[in-house]
Each structure stands twice: as structure tokens, then as C-alpha cells.
Gaussian input, Z-matrix of N, CA and C with variables (Angstrom, degrees):
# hf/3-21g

backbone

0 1
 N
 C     1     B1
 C     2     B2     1     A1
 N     3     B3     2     A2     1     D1
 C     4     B4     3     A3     2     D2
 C     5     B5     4     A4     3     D3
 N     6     B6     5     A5     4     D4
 C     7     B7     6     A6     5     D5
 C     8     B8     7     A7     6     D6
 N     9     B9     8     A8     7     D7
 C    10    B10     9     A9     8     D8
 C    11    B11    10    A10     9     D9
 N    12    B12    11    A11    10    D10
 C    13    B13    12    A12    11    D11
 C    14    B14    13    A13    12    D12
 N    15    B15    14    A14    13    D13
 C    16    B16    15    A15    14    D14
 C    17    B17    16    A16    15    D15
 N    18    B18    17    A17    16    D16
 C    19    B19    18    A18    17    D17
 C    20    B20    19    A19    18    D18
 N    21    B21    20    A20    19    D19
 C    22    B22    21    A21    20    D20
 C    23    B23    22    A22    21    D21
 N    24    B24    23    A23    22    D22
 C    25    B25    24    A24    23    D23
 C    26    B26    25    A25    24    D24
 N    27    B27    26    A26    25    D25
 C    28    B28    27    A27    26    D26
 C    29    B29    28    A28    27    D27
 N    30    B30    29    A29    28    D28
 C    31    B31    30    A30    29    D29
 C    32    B32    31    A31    30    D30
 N    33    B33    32    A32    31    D31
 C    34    B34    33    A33    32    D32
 C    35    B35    34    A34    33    D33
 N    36    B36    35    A35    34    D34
 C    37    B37    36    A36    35    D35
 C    38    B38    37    A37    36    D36
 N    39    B39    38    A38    37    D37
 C    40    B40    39    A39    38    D38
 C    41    B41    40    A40    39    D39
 N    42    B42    41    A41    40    D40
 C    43    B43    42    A42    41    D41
 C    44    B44    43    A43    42    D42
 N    45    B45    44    A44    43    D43
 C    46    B46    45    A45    44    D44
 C    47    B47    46    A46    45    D45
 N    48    B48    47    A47    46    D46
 C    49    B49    48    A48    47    D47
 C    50    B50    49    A49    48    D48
 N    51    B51    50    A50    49    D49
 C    52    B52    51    A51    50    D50
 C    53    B53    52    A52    51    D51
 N    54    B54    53    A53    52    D52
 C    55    B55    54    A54    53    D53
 C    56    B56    55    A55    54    D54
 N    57    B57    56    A56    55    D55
 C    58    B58    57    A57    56    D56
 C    59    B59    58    A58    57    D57
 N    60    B60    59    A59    58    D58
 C    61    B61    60    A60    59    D59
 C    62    B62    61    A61    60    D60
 N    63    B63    62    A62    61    D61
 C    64    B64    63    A63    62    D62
 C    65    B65    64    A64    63    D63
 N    66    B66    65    A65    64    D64
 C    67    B67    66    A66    65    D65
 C    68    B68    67    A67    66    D66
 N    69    B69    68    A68    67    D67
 C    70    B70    69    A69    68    D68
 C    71    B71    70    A70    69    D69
 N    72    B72    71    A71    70    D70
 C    73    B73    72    A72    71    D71
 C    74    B74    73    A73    72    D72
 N    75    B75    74    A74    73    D73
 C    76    B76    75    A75    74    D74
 C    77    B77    76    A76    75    D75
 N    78    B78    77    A77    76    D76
 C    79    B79    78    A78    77    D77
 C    80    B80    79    A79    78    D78
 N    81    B81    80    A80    79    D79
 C    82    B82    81    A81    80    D80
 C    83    B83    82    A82    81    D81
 N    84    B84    83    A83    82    D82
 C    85    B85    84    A84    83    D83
 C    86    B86    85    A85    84    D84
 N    87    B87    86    A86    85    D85
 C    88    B88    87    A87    86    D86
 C    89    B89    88    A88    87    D87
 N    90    B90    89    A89    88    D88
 C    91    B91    90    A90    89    D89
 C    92    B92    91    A91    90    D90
 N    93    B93    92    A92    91    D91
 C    94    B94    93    A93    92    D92
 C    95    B95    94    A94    93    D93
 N    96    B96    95    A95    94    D94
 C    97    B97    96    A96    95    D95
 C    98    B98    97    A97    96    D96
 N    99    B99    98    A98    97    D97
 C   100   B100    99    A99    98    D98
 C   101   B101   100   A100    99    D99
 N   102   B102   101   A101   100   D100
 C   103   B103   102   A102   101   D101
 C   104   B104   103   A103   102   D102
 N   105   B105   104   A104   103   D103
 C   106   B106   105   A105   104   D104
 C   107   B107   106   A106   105   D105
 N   108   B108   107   A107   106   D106
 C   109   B109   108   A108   107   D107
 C   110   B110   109   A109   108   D108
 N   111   B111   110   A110   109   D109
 C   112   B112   111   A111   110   D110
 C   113   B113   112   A112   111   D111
 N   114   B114   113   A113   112   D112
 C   115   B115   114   A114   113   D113
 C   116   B116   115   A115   114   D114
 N   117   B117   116   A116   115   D115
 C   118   B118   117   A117   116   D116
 C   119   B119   118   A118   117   D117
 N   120   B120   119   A119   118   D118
 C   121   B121   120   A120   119   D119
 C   122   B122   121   A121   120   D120
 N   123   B123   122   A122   121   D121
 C   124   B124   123   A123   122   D122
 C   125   B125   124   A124   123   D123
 N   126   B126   125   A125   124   D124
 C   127   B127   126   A126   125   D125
 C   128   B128   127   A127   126   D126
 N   129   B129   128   A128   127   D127
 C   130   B130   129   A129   128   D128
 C   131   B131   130   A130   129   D129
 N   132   B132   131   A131   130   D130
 C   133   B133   132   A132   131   D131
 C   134   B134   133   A133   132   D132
 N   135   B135   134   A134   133   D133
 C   136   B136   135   A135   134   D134
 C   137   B137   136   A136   135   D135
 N   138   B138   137   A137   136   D136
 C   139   B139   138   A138   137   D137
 C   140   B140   139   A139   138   D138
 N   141   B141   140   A140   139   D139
 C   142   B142   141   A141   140   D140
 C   143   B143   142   A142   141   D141
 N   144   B144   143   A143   142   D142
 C   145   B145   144   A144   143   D143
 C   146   B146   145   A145   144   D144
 N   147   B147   146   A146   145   D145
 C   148   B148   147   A147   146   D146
 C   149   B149   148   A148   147   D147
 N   150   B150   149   A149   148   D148
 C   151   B151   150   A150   149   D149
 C   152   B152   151   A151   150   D150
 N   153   B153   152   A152   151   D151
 C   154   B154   153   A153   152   D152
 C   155   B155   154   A154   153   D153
 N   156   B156   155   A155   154   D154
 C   157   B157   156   A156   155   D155
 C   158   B158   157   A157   156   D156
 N   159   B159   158   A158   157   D157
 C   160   B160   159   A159   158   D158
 C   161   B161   160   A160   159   D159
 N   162   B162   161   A161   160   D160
 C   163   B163   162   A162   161   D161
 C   164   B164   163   A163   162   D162
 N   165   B165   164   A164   163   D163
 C   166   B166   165   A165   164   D164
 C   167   B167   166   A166   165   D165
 N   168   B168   167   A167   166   D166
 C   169   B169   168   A168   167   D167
 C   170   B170   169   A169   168   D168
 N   171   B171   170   A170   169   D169
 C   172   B172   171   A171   170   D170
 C   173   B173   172   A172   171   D171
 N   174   B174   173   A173   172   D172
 C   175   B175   174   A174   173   D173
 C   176   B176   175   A175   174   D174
 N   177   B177   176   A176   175   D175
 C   178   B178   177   A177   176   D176
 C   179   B179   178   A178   177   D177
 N   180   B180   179   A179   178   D178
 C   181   B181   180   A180   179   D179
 C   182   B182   181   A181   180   D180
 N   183   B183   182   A182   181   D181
 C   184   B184   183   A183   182   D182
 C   185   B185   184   A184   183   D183
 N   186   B186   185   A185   184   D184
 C   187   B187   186   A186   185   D185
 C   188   B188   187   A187   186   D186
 N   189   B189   188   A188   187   D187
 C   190   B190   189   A189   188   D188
 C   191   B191   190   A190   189   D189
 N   192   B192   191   A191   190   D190
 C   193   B193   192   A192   191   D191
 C   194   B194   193   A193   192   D192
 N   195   B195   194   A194   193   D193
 C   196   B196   195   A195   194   D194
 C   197   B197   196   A196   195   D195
 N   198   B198   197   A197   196   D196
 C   199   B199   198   A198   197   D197
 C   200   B200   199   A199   198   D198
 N   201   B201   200   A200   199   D199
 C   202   B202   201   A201   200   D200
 C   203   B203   202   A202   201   D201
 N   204   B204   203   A203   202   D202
 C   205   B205   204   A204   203   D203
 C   206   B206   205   A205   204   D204
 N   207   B207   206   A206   205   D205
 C   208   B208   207   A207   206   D206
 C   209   B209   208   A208   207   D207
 N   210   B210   209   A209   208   D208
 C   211   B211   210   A210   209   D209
 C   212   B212   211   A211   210   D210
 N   213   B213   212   A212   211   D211
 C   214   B214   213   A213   212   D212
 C   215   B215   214   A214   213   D213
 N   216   B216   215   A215   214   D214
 C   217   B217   216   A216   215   D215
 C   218   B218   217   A217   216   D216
 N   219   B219   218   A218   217   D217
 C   220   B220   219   A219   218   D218
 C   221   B221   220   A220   219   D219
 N   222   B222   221   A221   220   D220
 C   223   B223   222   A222   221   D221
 C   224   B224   223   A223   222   D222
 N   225   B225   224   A224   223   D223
 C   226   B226   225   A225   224   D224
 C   227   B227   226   A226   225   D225
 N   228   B228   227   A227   226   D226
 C   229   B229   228   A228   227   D227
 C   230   B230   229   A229   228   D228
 N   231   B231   230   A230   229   D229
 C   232   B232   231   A231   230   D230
 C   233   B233   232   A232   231   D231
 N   234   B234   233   A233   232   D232
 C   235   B235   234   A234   233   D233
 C   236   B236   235   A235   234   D234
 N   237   B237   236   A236   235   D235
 C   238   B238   237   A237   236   D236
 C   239   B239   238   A238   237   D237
 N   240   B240   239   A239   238   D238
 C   241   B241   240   A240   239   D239
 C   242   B242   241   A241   240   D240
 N   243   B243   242   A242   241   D241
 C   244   B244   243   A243   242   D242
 C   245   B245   244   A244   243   D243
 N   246   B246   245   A245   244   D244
 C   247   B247   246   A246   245   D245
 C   248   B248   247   A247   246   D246
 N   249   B249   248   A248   247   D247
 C   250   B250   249   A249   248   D248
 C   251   B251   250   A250   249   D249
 N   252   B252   251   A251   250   D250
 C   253   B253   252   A252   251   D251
 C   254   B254   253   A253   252   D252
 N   255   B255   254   A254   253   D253
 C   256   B256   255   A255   254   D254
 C   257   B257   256   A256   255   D255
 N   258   B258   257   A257   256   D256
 C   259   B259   258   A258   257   D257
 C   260   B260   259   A259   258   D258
 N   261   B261   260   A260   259   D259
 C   262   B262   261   A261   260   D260
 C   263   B263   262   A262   261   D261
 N   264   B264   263   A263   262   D262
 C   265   B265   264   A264   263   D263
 C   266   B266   265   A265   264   D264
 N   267   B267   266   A266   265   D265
 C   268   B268   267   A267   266   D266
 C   269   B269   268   A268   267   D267
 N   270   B270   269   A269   268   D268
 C   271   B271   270   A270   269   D269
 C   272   B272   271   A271   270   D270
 N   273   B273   272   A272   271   D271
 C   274   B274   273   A273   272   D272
 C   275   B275   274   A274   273   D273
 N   276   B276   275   A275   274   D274
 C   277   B277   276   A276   275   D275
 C   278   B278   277   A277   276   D276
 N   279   B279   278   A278   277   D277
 C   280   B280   279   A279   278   D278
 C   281   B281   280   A280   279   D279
 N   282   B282   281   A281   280   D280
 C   283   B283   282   A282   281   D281
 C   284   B284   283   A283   282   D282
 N   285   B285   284   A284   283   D283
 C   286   B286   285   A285   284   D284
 C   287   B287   286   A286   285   D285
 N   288   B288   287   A287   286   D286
 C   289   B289   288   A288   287   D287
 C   290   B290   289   A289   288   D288
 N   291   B291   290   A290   289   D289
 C   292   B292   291   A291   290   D290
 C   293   B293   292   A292   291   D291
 N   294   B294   293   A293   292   D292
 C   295   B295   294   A294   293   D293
 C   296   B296   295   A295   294   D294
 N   297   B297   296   A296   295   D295
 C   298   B298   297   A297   296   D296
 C   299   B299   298   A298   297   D297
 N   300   B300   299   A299   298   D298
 C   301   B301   300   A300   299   D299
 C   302   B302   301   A301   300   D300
 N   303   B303   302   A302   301   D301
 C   304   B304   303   A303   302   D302
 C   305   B305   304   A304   303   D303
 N   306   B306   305   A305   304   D304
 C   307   B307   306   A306   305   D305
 C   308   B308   307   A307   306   D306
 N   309   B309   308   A308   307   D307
 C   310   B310   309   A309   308   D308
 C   311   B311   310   A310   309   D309
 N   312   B312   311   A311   310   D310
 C   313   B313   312   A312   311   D311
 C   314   B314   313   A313   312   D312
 N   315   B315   314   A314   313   D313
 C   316   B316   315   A315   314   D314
 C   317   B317   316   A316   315   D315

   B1=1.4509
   B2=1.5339
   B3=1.1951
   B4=1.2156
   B5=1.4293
   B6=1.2589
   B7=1.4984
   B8=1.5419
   B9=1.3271
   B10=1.7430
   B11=1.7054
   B12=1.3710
   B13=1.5465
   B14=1.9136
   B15=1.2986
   B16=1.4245
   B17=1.3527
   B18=1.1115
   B19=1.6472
   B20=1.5948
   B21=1.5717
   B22=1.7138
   B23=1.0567
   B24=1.0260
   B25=1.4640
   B26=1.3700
   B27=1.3424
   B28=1.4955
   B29=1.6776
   B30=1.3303
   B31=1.6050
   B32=1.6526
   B33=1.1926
   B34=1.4781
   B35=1.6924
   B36=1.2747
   B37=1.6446
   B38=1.3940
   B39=1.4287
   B40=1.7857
   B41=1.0675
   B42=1.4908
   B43=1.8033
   B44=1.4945
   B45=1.4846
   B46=1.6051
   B47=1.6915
   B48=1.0474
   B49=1.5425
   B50=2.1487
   B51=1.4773
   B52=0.9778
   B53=1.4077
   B54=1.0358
   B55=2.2854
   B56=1.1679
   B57=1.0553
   B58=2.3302
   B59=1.3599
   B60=1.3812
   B61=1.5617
   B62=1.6995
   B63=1.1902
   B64=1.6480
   B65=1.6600
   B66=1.3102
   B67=1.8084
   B68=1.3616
   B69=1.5343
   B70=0.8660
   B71=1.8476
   B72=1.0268
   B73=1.4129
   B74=1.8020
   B75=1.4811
   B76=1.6862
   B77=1.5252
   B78=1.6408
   B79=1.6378
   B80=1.6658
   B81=1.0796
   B82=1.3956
   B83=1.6342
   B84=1.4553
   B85=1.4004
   B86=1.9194
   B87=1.3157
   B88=1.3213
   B89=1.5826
   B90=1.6724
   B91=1.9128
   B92=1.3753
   B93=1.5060
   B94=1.1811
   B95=1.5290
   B96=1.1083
   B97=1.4592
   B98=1.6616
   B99=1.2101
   B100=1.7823
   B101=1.4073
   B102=1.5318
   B103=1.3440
   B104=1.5850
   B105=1.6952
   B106=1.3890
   B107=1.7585
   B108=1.2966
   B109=1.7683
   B110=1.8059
   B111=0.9320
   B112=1.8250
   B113=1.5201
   B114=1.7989
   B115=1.3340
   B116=1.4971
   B117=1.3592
   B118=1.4739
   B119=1.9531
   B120=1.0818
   B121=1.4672
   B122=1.7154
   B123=1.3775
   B124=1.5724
   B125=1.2418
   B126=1.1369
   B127=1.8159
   B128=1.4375
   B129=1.4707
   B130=1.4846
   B131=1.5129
   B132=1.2757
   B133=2.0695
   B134=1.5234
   B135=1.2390
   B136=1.9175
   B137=1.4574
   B138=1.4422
   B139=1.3555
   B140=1.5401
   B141=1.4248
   B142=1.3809
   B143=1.9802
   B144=1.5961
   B145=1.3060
   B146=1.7971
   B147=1.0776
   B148=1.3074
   B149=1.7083
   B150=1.2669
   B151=1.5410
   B152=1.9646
   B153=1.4443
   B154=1.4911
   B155=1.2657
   B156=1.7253
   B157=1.5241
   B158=1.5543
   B159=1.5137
   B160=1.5536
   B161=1.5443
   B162=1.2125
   B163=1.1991
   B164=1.8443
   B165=0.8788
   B166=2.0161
   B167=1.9177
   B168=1.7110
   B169=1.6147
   B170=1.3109
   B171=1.7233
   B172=1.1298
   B173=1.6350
   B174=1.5022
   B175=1.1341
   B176=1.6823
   B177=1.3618
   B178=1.7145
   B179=0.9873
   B180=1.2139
   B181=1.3339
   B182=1.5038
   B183=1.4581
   B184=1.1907
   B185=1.7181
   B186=1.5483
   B187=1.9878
   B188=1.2268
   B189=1.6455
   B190=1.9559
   B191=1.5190
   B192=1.7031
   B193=1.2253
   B194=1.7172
   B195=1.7123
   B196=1.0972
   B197=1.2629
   B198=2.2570
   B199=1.2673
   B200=1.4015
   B201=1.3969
   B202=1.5926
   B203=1.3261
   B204=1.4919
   B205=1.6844
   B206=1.5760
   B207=1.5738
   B208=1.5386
   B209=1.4622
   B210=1.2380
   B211=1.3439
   B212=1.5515
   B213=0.7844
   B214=1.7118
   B215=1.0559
   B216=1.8189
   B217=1.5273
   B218=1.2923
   B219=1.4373
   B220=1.4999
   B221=1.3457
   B222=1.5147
   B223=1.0207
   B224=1.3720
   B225=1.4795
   B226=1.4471
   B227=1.4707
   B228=1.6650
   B229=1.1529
   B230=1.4345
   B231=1.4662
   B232=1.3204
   B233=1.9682
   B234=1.0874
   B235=1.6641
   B236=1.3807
   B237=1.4419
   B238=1.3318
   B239=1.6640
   B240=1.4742
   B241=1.3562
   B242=1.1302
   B243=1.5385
   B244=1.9092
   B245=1.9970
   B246=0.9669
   B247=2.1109
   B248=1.1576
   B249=1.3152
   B250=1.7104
   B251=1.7731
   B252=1.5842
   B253=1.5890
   B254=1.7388
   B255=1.1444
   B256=1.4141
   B257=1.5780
   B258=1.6640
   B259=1.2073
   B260=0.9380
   B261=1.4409
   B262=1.5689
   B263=1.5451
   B264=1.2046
   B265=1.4108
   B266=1.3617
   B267=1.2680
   B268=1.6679
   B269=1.2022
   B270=1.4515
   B271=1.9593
   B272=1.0740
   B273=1.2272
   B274=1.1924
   B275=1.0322
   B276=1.4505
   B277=1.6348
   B278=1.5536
   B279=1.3088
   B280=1.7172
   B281=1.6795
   B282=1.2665
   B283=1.7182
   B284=1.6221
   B285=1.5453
   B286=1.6894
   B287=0.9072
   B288=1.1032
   B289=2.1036
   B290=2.0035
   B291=1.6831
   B292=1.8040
   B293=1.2798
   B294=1.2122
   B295=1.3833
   B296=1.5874
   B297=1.0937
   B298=1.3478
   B299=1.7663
   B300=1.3636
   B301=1.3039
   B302=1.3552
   B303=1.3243
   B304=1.4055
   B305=1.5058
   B306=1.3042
   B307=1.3985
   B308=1.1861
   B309=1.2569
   B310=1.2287
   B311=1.4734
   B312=1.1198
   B313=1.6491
   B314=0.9990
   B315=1.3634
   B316=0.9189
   B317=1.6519
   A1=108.79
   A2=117.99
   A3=141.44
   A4=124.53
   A5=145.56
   A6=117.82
   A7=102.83
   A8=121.55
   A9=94.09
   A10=110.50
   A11=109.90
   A12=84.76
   A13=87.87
   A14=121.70
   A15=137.90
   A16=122.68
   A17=113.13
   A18=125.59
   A19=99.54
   A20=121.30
   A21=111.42
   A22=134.06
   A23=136.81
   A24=129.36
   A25=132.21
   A26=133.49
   A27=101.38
   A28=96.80
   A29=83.73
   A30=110.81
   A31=88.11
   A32=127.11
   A33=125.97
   A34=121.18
   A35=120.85
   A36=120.72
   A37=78.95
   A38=101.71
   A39=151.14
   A40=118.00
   A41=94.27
   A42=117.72
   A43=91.96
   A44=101.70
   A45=115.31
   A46=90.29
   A47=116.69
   A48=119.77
   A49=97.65
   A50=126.70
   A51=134.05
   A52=125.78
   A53=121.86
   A54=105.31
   A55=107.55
   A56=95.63
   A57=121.15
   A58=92.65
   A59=132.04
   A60=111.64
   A61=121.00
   A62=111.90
   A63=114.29
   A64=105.45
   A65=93.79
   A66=105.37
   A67=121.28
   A68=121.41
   A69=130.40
   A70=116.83
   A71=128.28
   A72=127.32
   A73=116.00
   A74=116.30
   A75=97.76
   A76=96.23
   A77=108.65
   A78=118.00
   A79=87.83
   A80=119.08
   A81=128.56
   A82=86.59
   A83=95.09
   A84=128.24
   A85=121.34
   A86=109.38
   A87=104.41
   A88=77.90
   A89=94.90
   A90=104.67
   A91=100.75
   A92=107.21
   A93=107.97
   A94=116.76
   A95=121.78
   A96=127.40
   A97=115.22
   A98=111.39
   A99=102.44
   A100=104.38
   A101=129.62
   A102=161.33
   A103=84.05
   A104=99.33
   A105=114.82
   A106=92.99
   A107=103.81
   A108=107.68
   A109=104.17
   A110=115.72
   A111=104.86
   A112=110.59
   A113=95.53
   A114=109.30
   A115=118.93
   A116=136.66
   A117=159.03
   A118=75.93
   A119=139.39
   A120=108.90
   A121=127.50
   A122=97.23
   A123=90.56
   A124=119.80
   A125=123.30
   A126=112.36
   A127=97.51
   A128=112.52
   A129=103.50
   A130=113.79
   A131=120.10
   A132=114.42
   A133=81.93
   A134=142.81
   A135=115.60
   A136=96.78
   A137=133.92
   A138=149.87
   A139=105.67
   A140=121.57
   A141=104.29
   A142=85.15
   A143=112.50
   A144=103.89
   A145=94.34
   A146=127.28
   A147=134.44
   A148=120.29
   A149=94.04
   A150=110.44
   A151=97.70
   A152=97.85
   A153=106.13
   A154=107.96
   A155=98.42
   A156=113.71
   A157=128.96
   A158=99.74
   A159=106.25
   A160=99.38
   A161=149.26
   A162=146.58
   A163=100.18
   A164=115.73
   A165=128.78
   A166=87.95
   A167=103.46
   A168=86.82
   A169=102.67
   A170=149.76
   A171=135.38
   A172=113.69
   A173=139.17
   A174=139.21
   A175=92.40
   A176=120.51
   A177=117.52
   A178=106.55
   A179=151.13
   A180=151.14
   A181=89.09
   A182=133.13
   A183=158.03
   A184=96.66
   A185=95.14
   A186=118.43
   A187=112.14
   A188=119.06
   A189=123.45
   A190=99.94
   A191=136.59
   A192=97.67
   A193=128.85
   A194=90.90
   A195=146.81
   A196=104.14
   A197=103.40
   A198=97.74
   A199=104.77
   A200=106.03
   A201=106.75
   A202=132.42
   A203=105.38
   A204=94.20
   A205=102.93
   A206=121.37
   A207=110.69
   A208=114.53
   A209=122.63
   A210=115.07
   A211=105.03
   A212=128.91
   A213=131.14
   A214=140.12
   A215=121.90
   A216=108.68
   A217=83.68
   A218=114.51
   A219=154.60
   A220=128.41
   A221=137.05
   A222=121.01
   A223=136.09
   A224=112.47
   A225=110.72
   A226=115.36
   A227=133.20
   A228=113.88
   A229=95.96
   A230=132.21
   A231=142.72
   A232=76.49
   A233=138.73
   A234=124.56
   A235=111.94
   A236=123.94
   A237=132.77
   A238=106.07
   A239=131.86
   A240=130.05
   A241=103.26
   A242=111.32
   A243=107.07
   A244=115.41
   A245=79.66
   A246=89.31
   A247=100.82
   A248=148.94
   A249=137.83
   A250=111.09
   A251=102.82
   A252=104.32
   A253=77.68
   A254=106.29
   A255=104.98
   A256=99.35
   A257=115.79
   A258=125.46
   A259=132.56
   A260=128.20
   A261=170.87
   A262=128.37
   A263=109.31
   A264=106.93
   A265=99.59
   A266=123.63
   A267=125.14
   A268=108.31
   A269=114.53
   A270=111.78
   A271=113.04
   A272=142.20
   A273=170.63
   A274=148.15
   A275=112.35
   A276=98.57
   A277=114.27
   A278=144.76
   A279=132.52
   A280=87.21
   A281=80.90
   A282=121.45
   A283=100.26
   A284=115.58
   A285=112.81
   A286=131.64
   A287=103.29
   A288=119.82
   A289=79.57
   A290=108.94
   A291=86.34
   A292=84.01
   A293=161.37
   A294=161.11
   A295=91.33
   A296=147.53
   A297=154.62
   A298=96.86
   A299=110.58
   A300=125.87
   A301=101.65
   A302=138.74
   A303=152.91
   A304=107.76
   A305=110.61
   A306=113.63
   A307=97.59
   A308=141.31
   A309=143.24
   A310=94.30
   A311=149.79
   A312=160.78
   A313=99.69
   A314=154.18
   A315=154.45
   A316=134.11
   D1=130.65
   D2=157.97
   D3=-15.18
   D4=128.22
   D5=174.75
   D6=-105.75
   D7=125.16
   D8=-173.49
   D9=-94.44
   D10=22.87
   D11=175.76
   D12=-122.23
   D13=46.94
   D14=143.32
   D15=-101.55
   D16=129.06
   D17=-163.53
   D18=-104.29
   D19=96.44
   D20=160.45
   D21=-15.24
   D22=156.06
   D23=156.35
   D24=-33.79
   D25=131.25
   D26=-167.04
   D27=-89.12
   D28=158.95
   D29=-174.05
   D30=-67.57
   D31=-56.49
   D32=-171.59
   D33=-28.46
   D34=-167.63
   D35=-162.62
   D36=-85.79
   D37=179.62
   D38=-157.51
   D39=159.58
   D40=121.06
   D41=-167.29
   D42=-141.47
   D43=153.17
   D44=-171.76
   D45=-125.04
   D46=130.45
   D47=-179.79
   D48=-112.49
   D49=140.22
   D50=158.29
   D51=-101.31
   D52=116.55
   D53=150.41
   D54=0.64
   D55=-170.11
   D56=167.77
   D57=-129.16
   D58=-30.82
   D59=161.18
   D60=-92.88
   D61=-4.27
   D62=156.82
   D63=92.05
   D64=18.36
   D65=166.66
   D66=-76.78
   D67=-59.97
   D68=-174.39
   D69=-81.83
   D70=127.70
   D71=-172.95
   D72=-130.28
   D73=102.09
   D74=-171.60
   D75=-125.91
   D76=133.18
   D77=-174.18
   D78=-104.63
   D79=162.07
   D80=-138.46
   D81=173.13
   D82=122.06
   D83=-176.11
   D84=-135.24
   D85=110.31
   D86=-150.99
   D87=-116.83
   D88=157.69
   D89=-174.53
   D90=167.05
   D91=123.72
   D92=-175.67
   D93=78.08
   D94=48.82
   D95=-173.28
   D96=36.16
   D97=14.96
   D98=159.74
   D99=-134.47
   D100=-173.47
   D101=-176.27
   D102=-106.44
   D103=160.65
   D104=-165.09
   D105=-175.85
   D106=107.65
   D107=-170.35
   D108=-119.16
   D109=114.60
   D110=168.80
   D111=-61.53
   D112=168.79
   D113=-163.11
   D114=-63.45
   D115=-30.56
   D116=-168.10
   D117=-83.43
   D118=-61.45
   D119=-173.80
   D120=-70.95
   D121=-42.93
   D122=156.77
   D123=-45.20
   D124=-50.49
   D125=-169.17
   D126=-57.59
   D127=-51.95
   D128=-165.54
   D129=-69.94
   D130=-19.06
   D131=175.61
   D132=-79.87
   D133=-30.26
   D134=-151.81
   D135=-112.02
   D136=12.84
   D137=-173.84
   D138=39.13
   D139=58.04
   D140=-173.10
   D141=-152.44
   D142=166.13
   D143=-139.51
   D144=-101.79
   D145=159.09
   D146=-169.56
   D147=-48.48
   D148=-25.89
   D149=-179.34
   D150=-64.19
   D151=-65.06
   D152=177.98
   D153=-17.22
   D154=-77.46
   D155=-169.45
   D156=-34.40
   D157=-47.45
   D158=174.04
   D159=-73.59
   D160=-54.46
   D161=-173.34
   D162=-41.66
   D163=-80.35
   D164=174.82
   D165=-24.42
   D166=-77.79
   D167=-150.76
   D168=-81.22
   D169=24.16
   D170=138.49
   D171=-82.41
   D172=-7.46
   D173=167.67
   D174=-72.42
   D175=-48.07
   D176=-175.65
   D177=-54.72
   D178=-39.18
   D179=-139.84
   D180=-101.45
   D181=-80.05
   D182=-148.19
   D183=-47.97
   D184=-51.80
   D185=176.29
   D186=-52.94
   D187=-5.55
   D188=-157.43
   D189=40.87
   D190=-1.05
   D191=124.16
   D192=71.83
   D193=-129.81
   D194=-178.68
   D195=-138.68
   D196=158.07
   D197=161.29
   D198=-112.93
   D199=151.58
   D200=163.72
   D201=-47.91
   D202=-38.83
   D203=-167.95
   D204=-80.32
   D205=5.51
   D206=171.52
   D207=-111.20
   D208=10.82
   D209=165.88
   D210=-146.85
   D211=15.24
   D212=145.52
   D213=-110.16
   D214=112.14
   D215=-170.41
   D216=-136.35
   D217=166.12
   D218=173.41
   D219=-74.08
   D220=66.85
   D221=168.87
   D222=-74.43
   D223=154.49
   D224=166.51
   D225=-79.71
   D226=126.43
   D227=-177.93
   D228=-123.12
   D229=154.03
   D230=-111.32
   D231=-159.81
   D232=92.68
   D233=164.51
   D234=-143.57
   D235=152.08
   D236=-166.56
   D237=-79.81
   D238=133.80
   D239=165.66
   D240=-126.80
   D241=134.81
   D242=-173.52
   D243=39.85
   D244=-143.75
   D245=178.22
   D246=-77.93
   D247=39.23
   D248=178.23
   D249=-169.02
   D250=154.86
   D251=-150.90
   D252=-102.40
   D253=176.34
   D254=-167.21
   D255=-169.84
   D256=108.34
   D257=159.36
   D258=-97.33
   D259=134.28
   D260=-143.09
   D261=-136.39
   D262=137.26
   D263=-176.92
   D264=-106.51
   D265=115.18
   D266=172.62
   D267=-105.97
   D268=139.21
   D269=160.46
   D270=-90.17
   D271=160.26
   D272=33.63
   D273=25.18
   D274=101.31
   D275=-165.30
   D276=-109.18
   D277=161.45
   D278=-165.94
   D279=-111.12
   D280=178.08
   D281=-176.64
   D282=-17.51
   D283=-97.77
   D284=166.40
   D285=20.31
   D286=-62.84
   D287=-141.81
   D288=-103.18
   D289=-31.70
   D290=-170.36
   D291=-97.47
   D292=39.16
   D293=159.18
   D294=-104.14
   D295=-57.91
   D296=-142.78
   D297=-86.08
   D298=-54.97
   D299=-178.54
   D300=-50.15
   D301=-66.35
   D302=151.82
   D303=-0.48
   D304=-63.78
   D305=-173.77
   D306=-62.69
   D307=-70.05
   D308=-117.20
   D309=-100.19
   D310=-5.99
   D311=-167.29
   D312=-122.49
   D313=-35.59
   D314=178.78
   D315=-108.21

């Protein structure tokens, strides 16, 4: 059964950007006139560790901030581990929240 307050994949673009030495890797998913990056990529564009990340955008939230229900949604992500496909619910956060993150890491 379906979950309906999970949002598909968006149909919109997806682009994977690399380094020049092939360290750094950020997939970037745009929909709905913004970008929308999960948390494991923020850490890796703001070099700081996943824990951080949720720490920053639950201080945003808590601050009113931002609101959650406009820059956080739920994807289903669909990826291969060993011999088997394996679905996941990842968040996502849009433009804002990695504009906000920016400041505050930097």
C-alpha cells in the first residue's frame, strides 16, 4: 500500500555533478522551480558530517526559521545494494534550507 504523504520521485531533472579528482559527488534534483538535495549530500557540499546537518536544519525549524512543510519532502529512493534493490525513504530538503545551511557553515 501506497503511503500518500510520500512524494515519488520527481519526474523533474537530475544531474550528478563530480570534482576533477572524483571525490566529491552531488546528485541534485530540481522540481518545481527549485533544487532539492538530501541530507548525506549537504554534508558532503558543506564538508561537515550528517549529524551536523540535521542539528542546523532542526535549530531552523525550531527558530520558525523556515517552515517544514515548504522545504522538506520525502522521497522514495529505489538503489541497488549487493544482488538486491532496496527502498528507502530519503528527505530532501529545497533551495532555503541549502541557502540557510550556507550561511550558517560558512
Amino acid at each position: 500500500m501506497a503511503d500518500k504523504h510520500l512524494t515519488q520521485s520527481p519526474a523533474g531533472e537530475f544531474i550528478m555533478f563530480a570534482s576533477d579528482d572524483g571525490e566529491v559527488h552531488v546528485e541534485c534534483r530540481f522540481e518545481q522551480e527549485t533544487l532539492w538535495l538530501p541530507q548525506a549530500t549537504l554534508a558532503k557540499l558543506y564538508q561537515i558530517t550528517p549529524q551536523a546537518v540535521t542539528q542546523h536544519i532542526k535549530a531552523i525549524y525550531e527558530e520558525g526559521e523556515l517552515e517544514q512543510n515548504a522545504t522538506c519532502k520525502s522521497y522514495l529512493q529505489v538503489q541497488q545494494e549487493g544482488n538486491r534493490q532496496v527502498s528507502r525513504n530519503r528527505l530532501h530538503y529545497s533551495l532555503p534550507i541549502i541557502q540557510t545551511l550556507m550561511k550558517i557553515t560558512h
